[in-house]
N, C-alpha and C positions, 0 to 999 in steps of 0.2 A: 197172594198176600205176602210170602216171602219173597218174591222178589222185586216187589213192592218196597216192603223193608230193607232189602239189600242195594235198590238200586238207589233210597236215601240215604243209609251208610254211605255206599261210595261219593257220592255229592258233598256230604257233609264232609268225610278225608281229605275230595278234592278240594274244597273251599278252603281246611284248615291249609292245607300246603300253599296254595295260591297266598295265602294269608302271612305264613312264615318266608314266601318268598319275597313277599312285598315287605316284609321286616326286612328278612338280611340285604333287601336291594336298598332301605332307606340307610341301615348301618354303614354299607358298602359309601354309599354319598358322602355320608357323613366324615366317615374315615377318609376320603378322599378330599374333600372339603378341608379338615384339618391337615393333612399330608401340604396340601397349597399353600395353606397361610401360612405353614411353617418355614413352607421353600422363601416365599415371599420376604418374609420376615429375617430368613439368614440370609437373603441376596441385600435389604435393606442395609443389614447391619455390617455386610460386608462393604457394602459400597463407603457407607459410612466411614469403615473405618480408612478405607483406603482414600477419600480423599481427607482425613484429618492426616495422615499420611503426605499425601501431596502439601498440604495448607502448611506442615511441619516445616518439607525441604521448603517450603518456599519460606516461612519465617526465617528459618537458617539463612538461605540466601541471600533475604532483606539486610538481616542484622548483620553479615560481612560486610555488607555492600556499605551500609549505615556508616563502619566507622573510617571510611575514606573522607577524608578533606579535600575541599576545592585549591585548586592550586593558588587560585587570588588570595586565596587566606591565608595559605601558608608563607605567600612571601609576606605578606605585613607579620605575621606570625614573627617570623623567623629573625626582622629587623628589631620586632618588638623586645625580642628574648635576648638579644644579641646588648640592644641596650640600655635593658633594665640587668642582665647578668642572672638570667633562670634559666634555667632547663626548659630546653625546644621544647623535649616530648611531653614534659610535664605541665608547659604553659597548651600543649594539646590538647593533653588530658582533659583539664579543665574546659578549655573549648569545647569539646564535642560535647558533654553533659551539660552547656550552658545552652550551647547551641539545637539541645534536642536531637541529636544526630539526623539534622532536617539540612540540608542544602542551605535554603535560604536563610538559614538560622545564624550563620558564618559572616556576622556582619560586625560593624565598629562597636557597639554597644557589650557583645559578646566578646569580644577582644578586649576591652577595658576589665571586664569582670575577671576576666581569665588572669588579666596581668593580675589585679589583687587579690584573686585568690593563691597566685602562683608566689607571690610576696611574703604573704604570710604564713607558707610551709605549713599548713596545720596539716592533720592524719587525714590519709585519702579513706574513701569508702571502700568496702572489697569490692566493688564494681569498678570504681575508679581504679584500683589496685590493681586488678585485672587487664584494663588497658592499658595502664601506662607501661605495663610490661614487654605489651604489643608493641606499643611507639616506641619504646626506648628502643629495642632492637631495629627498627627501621630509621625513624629518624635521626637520630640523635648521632650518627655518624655520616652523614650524609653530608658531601662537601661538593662536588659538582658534575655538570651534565655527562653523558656517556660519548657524545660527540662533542671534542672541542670547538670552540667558537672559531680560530683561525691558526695558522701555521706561520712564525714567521721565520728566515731565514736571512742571517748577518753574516757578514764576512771583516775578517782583519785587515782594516787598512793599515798598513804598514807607514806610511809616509804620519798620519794623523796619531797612528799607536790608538785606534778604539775599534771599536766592532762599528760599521754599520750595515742597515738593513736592507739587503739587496729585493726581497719580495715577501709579497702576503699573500696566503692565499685562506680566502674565506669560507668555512664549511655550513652548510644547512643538511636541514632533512624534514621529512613533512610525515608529522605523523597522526591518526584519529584514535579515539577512546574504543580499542577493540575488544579488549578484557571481553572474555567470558561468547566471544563470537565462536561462529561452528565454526570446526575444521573437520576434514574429510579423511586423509591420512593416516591408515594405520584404524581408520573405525571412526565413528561419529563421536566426537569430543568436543571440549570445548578450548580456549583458547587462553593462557593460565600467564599470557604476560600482556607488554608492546611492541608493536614492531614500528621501528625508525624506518623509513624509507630515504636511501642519500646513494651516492653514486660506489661504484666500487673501488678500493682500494683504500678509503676514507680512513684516518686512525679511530681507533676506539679506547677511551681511556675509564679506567677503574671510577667507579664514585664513591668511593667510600677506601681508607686504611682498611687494611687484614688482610687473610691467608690465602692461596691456592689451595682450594681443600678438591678440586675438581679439574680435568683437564683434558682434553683428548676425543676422541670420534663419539657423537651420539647420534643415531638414527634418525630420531626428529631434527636433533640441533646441528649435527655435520658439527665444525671445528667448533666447539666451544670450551667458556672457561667458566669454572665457576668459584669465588672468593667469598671466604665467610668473613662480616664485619667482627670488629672488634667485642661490639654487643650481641653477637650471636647470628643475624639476619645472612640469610642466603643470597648472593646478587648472583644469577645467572645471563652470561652472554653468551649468545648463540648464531651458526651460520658463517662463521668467522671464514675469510680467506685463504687467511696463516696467522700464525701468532706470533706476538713480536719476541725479538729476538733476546733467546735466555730466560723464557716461560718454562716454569717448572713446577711442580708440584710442591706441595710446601712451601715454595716462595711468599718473603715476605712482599707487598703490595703496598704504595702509596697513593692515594687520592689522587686522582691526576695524572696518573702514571700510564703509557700505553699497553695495553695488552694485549691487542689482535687489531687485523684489519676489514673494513667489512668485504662483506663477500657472497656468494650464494650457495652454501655446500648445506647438505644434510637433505632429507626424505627419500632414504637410502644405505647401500652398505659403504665404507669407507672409498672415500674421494669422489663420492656423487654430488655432481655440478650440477648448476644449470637448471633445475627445478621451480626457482621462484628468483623474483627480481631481486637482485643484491639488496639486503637490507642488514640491521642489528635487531634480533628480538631479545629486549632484557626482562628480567623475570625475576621477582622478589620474593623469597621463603620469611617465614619467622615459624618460629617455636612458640607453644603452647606452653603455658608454666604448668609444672606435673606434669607432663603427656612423655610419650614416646618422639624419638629425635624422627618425626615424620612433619615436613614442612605442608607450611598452610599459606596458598599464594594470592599475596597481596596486589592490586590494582597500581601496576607502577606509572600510569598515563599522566596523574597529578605532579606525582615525584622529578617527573623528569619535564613537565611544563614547568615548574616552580623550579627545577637548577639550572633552568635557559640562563636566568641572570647570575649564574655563577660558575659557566663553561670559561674551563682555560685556552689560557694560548698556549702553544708547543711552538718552544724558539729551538731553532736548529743553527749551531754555527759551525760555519767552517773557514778556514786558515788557509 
C-alpha cells in the first residue's frame, strides 16, 4: 500500500515538472518570438531611415542641379537684359521661379514675364533673395569664352603707314556636359567642372575681371590658375602648359586677357606630363550667404556654351 502511495507521489511530481517545463519552454518561445520582431522592427526602421537618407542627398542633388540655365536661354536672356538695361542675374532670378526650375520651362513666354517683373524692381522673396545671390556672383561678371574665337596677327607697313593683317588663325574645342561624371584618380569622385578638349599650346583667356587669388602646381589640376570675380565667384583653370608671361599672385586680371596655355600637366607630383590629352578643365566656385568661405561648384557646361558668342580675338602686332 505504501508503495503504492509512493509510486503515485512520484508520477504526480513527475507530471507537475513535465508541466512547469512545458511552461518555461512556451515562455522561452514567446520571449524569443518578441526578441524577432523586435530585431525586425529595428532593421525596418533602420532601413528606413537610411534611405530617407539617400532620398535627402538625392533631393540636395536635384535642387543644385535645378538652378542651372540652358545655355539657349541665357543668350536670349542676356540680349534681353542688355536691352531693356536690368541686371543679368536678376532678370535670372526671376526666370528660374517662372520657369519652375523645369528645363523645358526656359521658353519665350517665361522671358517676357521675367523681363517685367525684372522692370518693376519690386522686393524679391527670401527664396528669390537666396538665388540671386547665387547668380550675381556667377553671372553677372561674365564677359567671355575661356578659348578665344581666333588670333590675328598685323604687321607695319611702312610704305602705307597702317597696320595690316598678315594671318588668322582659328581656335575650336569640343567639349560634352561632364559635370558630376566619375573619375578615378586619387579615389572614386566625381567631376566638379568642364573639360575643353582643343590642341596644345592654345591660349586660354580669363572670363571674367578680378584677382589671382590662386596659382601654382596642384596634383589634380598640374599648372593652374585660379581668379576670384569681382562678385566673389571662383573661376578655376586647370592642366595649364605654362602661364603666360608675368602671372602672379594678386595680379589684377582683365576679361579677355591671357593667362595660360593649354596643356597636359597634373595627376601627379610637380611637372607630371602626359597623363591625359591636352585639354582646359574650368571650374566655377560661389559662396553661400552666411556660410563659411568653402566653395560650392557650379555646372560651368552652360556658361561656357552661351560665351561661344562672345569669344575674343587676340590681335598680335609686330613692327
Amino acid at each position: 500500500m505504501a508503495n503504492a502511495r509512493m509510486k503515485a507521489r512520484l508520477k504526480f511530481i513527475l507530471a507537475r515538472r513535465k508541466t512547469r517545463k512545458r511552461k518555461f519552454k512556451g515562455l522561452r518561445v514567446i520571449i524569443l518570438l518578441f526578441l524577432v520582431i523586435g530585431l525586425v522592427l529595428a532593421a525596418i526602421s533602420f532601413l528606413n531611415i537610411v534611405i530617407q537618407d539617400i532620398r535627402g542627398d538625392e533631393t540636395e542633388i536635384s535642387e543644385e542641379k535645378d538652378i542651372y540655365i540652358p545655355y539657349s536661354y541665357l543668350k536670349r536672356a542676356y540680349i534681353e537684359a542688355e536691352k531693356e538695361g536690368i541686371s543679368f542675374s536678376q532678370l535670372l532670378t526671376y526666370s528660374a521661379f517662372e520657369a519652375k526650375f523645369l528645363d523645358n520651362g526656359y521658353n519665350n513666354g517665361t522671358l517676357r514675364r521675367a523681363v517685367r517683373a525684372s522692370k518693376k524692381n519690386g522686393e524679391m522673396t527670401q527664396q528669390q533673395k537666396n538665388l540671386h545671390s547665387i547668380y550675381k556672383q556667377i553671372y553677372d561678371d561674365l564677359r567671355t569664352g575661356p578659348i578665344p574665337a581666333k588670333k590675328e596677327t598685323h604687321i607695319w607697313e611702312e610704305s602705307d603707314e597702317k597696320w595690316i593683317k598678315q594671318d588668322s588663325i582659328i581656335y575650336d574645342y569640343t567639349s560634352v556636359n561632364d559635370f558630376q561624371a566619375p573619375r578615378s584618380y586619387g579615389g572614386k569622385r566625381s567631376h566638379q567642372g568642364n573639360d575643353l578638349i582643343t590642341d596644345m599650346g592654345i591660349p586660354i583667356v580669363s572670363m571674367t575681371d578680378g584677382e589671382v587669388t590662386r596659382l601654382g602646381w596642384n596634383e589634380y589640376g598640374g599648372n593652374r590658375v585660379g581668379i576670384t570675380s569681382d562678385s566673389g565667384a571662383y573661376f578655376y583653370y586647370a592642366h595649364m602648359d605654362r602661364y603666360a608671361e608675368g602671372m602672379t599672385k594678386g595680379k589684377r586680371i582683365n576679361a579677355g586677357e591671357v593667362i595660360g596655355y593649354i596643356g597636359d600637366t597634373g595627376y601627379g607630383p610637380p611637372e607630371t606630363r602626359g597623363k591625359m590629352i591636352p585639354h582646359l578643365h574650368v571650374q566655377i566656385g560661389f559662396l553661400l550667404k552666411n556660410s563659411s568661405r568653402e566653395y560650392h561648384w557650379f555646372n560651368p557646361y552652360d556658361i561656357i556654351k552661351f560665351l561661344d558668342d562672345y569669344r575674343v580675338t587676340l590681335n598680335v602686332k609686330k613692327k
